[in-house]
C-alpha positions as CSV (number, residue, x, y, z in Angstrom):
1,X,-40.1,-22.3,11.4
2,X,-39.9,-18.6,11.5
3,X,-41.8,-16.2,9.8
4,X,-40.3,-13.8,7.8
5,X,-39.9,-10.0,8.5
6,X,-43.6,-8.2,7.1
7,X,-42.9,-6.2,3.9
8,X,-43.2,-2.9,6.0
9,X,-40.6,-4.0,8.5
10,X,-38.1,-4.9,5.7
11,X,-38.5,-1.2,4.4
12,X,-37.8,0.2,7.8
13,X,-34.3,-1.8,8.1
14,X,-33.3,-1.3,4.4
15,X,-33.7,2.7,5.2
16,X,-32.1,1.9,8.4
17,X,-29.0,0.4,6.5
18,X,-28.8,2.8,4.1
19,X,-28.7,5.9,6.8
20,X,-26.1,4.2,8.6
21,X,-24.3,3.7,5.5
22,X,-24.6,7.1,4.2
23,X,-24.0,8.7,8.2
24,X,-20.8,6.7,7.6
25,X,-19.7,8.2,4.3
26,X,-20.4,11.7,4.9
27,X,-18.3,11.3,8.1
28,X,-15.4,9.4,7.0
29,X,-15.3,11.8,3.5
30,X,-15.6,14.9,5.0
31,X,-12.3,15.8,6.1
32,X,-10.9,14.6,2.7
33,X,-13.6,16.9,1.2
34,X,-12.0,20.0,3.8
35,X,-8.4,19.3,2.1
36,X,-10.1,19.5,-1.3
37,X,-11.4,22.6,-0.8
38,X,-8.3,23.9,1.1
39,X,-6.3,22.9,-2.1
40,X,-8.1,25.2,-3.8
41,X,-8.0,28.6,-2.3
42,X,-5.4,30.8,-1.8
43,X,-3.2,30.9,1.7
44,X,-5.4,34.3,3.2
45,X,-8.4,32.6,2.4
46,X,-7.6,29.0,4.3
47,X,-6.1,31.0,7.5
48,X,-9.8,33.2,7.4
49,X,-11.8,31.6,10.4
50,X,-13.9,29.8,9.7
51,X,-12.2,28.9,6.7
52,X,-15.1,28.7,3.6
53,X,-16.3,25.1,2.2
54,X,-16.8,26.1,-0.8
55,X,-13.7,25.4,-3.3
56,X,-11.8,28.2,-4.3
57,X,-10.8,29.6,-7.7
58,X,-6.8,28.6,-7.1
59,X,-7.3,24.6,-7.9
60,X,-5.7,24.3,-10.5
61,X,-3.1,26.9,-9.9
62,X,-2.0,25.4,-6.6
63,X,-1.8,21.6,-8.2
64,X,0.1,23.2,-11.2
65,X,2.8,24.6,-8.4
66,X,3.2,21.5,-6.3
67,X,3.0,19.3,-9.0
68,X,6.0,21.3,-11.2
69,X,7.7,23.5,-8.5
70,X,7.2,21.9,-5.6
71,X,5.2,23.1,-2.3
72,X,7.0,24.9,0.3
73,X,6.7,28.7,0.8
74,X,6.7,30.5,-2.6
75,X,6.7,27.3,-4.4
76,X,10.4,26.0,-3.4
77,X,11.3,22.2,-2.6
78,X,10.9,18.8,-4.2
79,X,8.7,18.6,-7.3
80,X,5.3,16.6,-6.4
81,X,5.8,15.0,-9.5
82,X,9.6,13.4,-8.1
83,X,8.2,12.4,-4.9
84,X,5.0,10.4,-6.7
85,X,7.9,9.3,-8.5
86,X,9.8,7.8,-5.9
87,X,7.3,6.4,-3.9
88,X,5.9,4.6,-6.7
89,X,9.5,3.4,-7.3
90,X,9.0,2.3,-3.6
91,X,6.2,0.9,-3.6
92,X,6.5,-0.7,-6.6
93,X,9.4,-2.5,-5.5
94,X,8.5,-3.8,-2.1
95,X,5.0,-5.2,-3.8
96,X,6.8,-6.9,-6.3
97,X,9.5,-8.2,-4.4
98,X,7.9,-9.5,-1.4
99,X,5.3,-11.6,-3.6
100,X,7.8,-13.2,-5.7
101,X,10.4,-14.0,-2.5
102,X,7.0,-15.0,-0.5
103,X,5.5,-17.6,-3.1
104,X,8.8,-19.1,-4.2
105,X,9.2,-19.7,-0.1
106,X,5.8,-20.9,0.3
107,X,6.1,-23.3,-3.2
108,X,9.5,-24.5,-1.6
109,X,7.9,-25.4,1.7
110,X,5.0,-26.8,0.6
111,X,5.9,-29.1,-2.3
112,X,9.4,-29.6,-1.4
113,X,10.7,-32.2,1.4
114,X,13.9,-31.7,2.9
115,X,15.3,-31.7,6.7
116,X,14.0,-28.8,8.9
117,X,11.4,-27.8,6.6
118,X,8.9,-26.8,8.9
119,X,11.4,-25.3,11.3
120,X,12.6,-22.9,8.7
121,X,8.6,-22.1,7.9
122,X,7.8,-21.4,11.6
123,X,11.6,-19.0,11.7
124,X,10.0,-17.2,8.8
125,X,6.6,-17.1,10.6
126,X,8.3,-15.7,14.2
127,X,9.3,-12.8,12.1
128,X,6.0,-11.5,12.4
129,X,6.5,-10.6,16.0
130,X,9.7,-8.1,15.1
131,X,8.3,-5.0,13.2
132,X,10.3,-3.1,11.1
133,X,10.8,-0.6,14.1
134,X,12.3,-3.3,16.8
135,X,15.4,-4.4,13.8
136,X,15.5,-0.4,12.6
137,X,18.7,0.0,14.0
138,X,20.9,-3.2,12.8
139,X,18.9,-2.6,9.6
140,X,19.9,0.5,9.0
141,X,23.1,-0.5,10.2
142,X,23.6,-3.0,7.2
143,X,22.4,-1.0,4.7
144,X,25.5,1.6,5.2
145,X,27.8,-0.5,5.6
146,X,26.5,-1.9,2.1
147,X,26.5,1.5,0.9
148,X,22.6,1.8,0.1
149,X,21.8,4.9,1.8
150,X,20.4,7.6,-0.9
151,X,19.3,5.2,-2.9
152,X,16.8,3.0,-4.1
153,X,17.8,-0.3,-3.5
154,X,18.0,1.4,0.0
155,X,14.2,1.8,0.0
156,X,13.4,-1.2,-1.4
157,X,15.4,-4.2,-0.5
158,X,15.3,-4.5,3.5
159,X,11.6,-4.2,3.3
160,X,10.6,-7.0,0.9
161,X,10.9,-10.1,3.3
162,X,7.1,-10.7,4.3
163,X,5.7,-13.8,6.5
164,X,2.6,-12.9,6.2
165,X,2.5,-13.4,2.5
166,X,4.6,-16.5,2.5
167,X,1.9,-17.9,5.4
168,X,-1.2,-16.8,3.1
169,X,0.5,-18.3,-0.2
170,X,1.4,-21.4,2.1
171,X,-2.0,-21.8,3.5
172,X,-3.8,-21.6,-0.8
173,X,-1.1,-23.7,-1.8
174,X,-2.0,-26.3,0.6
175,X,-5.6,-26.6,-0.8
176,X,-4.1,-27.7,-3.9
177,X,-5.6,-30.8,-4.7
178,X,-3.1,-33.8,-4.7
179,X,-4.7,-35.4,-8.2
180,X,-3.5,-32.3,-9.8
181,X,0.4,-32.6,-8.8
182,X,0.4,-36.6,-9.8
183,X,-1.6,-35.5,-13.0
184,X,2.0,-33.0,-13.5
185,X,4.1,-35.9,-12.5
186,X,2.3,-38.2,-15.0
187,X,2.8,-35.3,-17.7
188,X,6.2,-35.1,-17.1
189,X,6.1,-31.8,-15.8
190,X,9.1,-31.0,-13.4
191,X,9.0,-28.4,-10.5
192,X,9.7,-25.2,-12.3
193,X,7.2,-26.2,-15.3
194,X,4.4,-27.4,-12.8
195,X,5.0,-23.9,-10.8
196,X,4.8,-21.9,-13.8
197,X,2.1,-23.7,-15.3
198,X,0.1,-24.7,-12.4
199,X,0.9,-23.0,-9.4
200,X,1.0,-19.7,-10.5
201,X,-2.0,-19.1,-12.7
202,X,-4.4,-20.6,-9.6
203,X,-2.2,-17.7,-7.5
204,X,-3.2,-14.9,-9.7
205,X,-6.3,-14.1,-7.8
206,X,-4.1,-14.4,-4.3
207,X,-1.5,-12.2,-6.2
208,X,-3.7,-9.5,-7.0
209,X,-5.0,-9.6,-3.9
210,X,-1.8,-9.1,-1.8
211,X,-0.1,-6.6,-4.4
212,X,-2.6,-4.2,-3.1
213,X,-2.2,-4.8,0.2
214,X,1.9,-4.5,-0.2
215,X,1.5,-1.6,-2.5
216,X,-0.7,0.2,0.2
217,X,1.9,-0.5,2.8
218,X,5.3,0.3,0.7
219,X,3.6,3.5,-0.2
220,X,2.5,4.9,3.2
221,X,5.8,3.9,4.7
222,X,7.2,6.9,6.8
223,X,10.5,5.4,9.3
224,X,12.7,3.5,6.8
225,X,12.8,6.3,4.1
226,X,13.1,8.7,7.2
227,X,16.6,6.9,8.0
228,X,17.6,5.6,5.1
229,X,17.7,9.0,2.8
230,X,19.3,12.9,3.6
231,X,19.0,13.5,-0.3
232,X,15.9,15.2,-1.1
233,X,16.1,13.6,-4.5
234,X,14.9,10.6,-2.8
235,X,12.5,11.7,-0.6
236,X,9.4,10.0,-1.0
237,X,5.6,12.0,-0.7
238,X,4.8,10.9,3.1
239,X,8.3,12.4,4.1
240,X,7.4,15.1,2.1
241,X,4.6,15.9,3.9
242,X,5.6,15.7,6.9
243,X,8.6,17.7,6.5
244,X,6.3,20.4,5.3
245,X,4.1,20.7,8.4
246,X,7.4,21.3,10.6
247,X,8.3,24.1,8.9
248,X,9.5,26.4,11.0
249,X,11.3,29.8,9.3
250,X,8.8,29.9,6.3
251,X,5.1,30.2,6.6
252,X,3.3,27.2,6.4
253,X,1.7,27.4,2.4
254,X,-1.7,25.6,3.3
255,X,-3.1,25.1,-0.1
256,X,0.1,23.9,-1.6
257,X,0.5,21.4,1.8
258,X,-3.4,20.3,0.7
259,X,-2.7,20.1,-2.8
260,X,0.0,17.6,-1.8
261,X,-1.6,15.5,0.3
262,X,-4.5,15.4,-2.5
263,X,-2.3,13.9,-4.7
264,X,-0.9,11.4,-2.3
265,X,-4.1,9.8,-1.5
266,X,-4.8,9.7,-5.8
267,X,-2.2,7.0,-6.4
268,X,-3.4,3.9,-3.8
269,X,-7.2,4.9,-4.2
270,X,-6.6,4.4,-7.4
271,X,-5.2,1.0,-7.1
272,X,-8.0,-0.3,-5.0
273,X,-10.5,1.2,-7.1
274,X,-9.5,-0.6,-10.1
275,X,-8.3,-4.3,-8.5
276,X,-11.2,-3.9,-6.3
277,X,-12.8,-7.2,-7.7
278,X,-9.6,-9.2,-8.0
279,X,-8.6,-8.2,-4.5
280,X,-12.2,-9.0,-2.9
281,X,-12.3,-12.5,-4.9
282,X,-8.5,-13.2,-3.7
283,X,-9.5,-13.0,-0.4
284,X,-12.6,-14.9,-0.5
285,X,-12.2,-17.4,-3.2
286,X,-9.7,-20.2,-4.0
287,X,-9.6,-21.0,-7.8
288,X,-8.6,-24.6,-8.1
């Protein structure tokens, strides 16, 4: 039997643990901390070098700008606001639709039996080997002949098809226990009933869990709204972004650019902050 660590040597770790942890912090936050401050000074005061890291008096000045008027040179382009807009449109979409194409696939597979089943579950599953950027072309392809370039349905539907969350609702659906679907049978309860009053409410967890995965990934998507819009209207706050930083007539307006950026990172740290306990217990727990 071993002994336990003496009271002095379980200090020394615990401080040890914590000065990683905090080591870790400081360097992971401080270059979100530099676009902070650079939101908040003027366009002089971020080209001075080395610029100051202390904020600046223009905070709320810039966000006011980028937010209502948009932030290229002067305060020209896109309002922030519309971009938020449509990528929460986006992201929105692509979170939502995936999960409800992805559980209604895996509660087919699973408690369904009918010819080729399990070859049309590993077809769904191969898809994992061709990113969006291998079928970009014929994708895009489709979608003008179908006439959903500029628009939303453009942004949304070719990206809601996910394996990955048809194999992890597959995979909790299996654990279902088989007592509980003959206890539905012996109810009465037909397919849609048992789904709707069985299935899904030991999902939600699983759900929750995914959505912010998906909404994380719909939100930072940068190639498909790349291709699939010209119309600024529809330009999404990545694009943005980066369409800002290749500026090449005007001059670069730093703070606005930071201010920007700010507020795209608000939106999906937001999300994870408050489903943070449904999305750790939907990834580590099965509620049966």
């Amino acid at each position: 039997m071993s002994r336990r660590g003496s009271p002095t040597d379980d200090r020394l770790l615990t401080i040890f643990s914590h000065a990683i942890l905090i080591v870790s912090i400081i360097v992971l936050a401080f270059p979100i901390y530099v676009v902070f401050v650079a939101s908040s000074l003027t366009l002089p005061e971020v080209l001075q070098a080395p610029m100051t890291l202390v904020p600046g008096s223009q905070l709320l000045e810039n966000y006011t700008t980028a937010l209502t008027k948009g932030a290229r040179a002067g305060g020209g382009g896109t309002p922030v606001w519309r971009l938020l807009l449509n990528t929460m449109i986006m992201a929105l979409g692509i979170s939502i639709g995936k999960i409800a194409i992805s559980i209604i696939s895996a509660y087919a597979i699973v408690f369904f039996r009918f010819p080729f089943r399990m070859l049309f579950f590993w077809l769904i599953f191969i898809t994992l080997m061709l990113p969006v950027e291998v079928r970009i072309v014929p994708t895009f392809e489709i979608a003008a002949a179908l006439g959903l370039l500029n628009s939303y349905t453009g942004l949304i539907l070719p990206l809601i098809a996910s394996a990955t969350a048809t194999f992890f609702f597959r995979q909790f659906f299996l654990t279902i226990p088989d007592e509980l679907i003959e206890a539905a049978r012996v109810d009465g309860a037909g397919p849609i009933r048992f789904f709707f009053d069985m299935v899904l409410p030991l999902s939600k967890t699983n759900i929750a869990a995914l959505f912010v995965i998906l909404f994380i990934f719909g939100w930072n998507q940068f190639l498909w709204p790349l291709l699939i819009t010209t119309d600024p209207a529809f330009d999404t706050i990545i694009i943005a972004v980066n369409r800002l930083l290749r500026a090449v007539d005007d001059q670069v307006d730093w703070p606005l650019v930071m201010a920007t950026t700010m507020m795209a990172m608000l939106v999906p740290v937001l999300v994870v902050v408050l489903m943070q306990k449904w999305f750790v217990k939907g990834l580590i727990e099965h509620e049966k």
